[in-house]
C-alpha positions as CSV (number, residue, x, y, z in Angstrom):
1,X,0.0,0.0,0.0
2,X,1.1,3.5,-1.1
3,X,2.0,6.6,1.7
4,X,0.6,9.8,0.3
5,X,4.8,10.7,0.5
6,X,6.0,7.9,-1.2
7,X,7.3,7.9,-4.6
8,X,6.2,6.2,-7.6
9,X,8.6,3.4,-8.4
10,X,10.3,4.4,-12.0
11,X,10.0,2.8,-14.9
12,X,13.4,2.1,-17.2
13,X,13.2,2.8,-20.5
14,X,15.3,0.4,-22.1
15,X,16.1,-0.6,-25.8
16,X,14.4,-3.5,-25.9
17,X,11.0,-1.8,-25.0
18,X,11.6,1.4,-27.7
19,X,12.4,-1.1,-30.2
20,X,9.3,-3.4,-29.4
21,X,7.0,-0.6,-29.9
22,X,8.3,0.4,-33.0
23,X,7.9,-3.0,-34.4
24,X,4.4,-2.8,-33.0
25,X,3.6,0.4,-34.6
26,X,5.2,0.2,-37.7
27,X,3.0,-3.1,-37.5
28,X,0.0,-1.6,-37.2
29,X,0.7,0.8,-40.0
30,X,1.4,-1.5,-42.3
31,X,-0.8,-3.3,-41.6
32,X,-3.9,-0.6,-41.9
33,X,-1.9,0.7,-45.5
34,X,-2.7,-2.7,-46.2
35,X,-5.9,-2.9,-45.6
36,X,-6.6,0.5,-47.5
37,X,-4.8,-0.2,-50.6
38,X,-7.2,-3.9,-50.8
39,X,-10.1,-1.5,-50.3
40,X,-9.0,1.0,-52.8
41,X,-8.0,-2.1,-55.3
42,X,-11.3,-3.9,-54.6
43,X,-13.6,-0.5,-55.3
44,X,-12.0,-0.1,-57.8
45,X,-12.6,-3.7,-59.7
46,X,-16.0,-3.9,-58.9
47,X,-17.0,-0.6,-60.7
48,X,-18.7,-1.1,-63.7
49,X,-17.1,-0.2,-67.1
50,X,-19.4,1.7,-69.6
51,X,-21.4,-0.6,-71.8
52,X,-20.9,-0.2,-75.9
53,X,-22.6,2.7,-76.9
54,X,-23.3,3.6,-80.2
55,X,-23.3,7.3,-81.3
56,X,-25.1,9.0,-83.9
57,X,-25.1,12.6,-85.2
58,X,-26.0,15.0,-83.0
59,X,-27.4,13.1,-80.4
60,X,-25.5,13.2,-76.8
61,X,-25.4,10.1,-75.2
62,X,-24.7,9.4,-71.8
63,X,-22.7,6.4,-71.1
64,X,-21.9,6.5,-67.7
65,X,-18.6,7.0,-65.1
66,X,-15.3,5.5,-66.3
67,X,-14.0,3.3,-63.1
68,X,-11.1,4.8,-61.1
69,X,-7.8,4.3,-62.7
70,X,-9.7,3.4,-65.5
71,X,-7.8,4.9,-69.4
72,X,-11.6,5.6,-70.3
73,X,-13.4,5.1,-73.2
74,X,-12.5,5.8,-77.1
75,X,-14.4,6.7,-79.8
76,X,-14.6,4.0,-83.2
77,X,-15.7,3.9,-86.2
78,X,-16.4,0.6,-88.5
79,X,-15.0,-1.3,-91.3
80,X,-12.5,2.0,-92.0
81,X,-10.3,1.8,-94.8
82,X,-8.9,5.1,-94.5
83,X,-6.6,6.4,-91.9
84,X,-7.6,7.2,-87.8
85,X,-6.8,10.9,-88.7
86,X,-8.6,11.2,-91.4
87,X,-11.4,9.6,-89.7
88,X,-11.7,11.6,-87.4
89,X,-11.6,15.0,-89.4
90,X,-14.8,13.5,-90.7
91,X,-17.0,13.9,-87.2
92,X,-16.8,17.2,-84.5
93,X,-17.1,15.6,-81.2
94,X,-17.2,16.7,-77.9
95,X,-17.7,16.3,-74.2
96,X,-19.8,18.0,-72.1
97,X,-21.1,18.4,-69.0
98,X,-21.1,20.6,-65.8
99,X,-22.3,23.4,-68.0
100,X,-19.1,23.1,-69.8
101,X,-18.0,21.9,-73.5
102,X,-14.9,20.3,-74.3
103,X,-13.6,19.2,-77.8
104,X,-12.5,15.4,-78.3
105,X,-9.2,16.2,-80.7
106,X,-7.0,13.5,-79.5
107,X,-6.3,10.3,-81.9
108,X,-5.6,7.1,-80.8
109,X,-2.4,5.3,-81.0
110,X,-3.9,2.0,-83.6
111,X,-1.0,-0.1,-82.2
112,X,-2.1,0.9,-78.0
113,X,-5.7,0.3,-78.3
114,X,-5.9,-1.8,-81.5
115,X,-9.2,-3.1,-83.5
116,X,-12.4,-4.1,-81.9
117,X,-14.9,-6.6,-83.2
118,X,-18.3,-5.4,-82.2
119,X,-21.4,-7.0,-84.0
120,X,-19.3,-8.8,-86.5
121,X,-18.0,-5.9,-88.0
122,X,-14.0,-4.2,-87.4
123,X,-13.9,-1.2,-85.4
124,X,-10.7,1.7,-85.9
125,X,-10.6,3.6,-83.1
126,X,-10.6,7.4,-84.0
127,X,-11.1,9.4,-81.1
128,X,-9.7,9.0,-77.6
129,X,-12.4,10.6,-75.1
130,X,-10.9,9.6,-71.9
131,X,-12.2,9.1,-68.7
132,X,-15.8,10.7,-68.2
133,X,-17.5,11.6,-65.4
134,X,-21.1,10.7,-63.9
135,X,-22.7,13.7,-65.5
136,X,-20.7,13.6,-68.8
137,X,-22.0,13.5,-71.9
138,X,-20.6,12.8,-75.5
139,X,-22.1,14.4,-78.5
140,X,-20.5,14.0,-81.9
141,X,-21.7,15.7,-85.0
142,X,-20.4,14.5,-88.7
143,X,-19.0,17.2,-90.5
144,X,-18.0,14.9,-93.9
145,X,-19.1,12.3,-95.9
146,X,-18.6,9.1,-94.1
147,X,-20.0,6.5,-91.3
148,X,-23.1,7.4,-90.0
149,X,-22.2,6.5,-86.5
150,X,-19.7,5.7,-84.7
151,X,-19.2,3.3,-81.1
152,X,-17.8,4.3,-78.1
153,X,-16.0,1.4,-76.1
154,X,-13.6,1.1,-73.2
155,X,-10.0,2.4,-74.0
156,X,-8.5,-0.5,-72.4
157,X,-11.0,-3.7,-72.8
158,X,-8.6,-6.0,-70.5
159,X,-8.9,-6.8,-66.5
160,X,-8.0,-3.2,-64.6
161,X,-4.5,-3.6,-63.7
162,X,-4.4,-1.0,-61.5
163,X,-6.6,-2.1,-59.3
164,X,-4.9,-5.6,-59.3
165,X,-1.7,-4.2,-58.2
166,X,-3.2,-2.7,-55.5
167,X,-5.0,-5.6,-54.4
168,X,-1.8,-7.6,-54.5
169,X,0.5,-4.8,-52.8
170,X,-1.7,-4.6,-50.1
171,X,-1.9,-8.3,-49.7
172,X,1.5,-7.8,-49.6
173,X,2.1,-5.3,-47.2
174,X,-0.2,-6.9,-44.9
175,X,2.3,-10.2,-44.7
176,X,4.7,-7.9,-44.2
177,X,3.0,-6.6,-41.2
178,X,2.8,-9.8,-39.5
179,X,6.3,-10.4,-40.1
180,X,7.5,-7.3,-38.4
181,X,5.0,-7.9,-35.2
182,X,7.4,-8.5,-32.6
183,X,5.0,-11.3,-30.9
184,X,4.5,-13.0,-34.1
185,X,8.8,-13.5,-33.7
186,X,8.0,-14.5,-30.8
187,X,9.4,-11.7,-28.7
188,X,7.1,-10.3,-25.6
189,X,7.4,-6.5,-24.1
190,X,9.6,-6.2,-20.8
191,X,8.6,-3.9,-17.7
């Protein structure tokens, strides 16, 4: 029993228990960065990708959010002989939404996003639109002789490697935070 004039007994600090609860936080940090990086990565997989959309002449179609890290969504046209540029000189597309208007000028790289088969008919791409937004709209109007519509499919048409990688780096960094636990190394606090 403590006297109101006794001291408290003093507690050593030692090595041992500074470098314990650093191994137990850095732990616990790793641990939660893993955790958040599966979330992230999982989120991100299960969004849904925007569904073929065809696109005619001045009608604005709507086809939904690109998923996060996500190259978005490109604009083809089918069975072209002629080349992507010229294509695209052929249509006047653009994106808007939020009140504001932006113009769809960039052209595809044939060899990054290649052909598409959609119906049983080639697709060129022509125009990359990029990721869109909720609210976003595309509205293309032909300006040439040509198609008379055009398709708008996903950029990349593979599994999202983005949000792989994160799913697998936090997998990772969750091992890792077991591994730098100091009980899981069996090592217990002193004092």
């Amino acid at each position: 029993m403590r006297r109101p004039g006794d001291q408290r007994p003093r507690v050593v600090r030692t090595d041992v228990n500074r470098s314990y609860r650093l191994s137990a936080a850095s732990s616990w940090l790793l641990l939660l960065l893993g955790l958040a990086l599966m979330g992230c990565g999982t989120h991100a997989w299960t969004m849904d990708r925007p569904q073929p959309t065809e696109v005619r002449s001045g009608i604005a179609v709507s086809p939904g959010p690109s998923p996060w890290f996500d190259p978005g969504v490109t604009l083809f046209v089918p069975e072209a002989d002629a080349r992507p540029e010229d294509l695209a000189a052929q249509w006047d597309c653009r994106v808007t939404g939020d009140g504001e208007s932006a113009s769809v000028t960039k052209t595809p790289s044939l060899y990054q996003v290649g052909t598409r088969v959609v119906a049983e008919r080639a697709m060129t791409p022509i125009l990359e639109v990029g990721p869109l937004k909720a609210d976003e709209q595309v509205i293309c109007d032909r300006v040439a002789n040509g198609t008379s519509y055009l398709v708008l499919l996903p950029t990349d048409p593979g599994y999202p490697k983005v949000p792989a990688s994160l799913i697998v780096g936090g997998i990772a960094l969750t091992a890792i935070a077991v591994v730098v636990h100091p009980r899981s190394r069996g090592v217990i606090r002193f004092g």
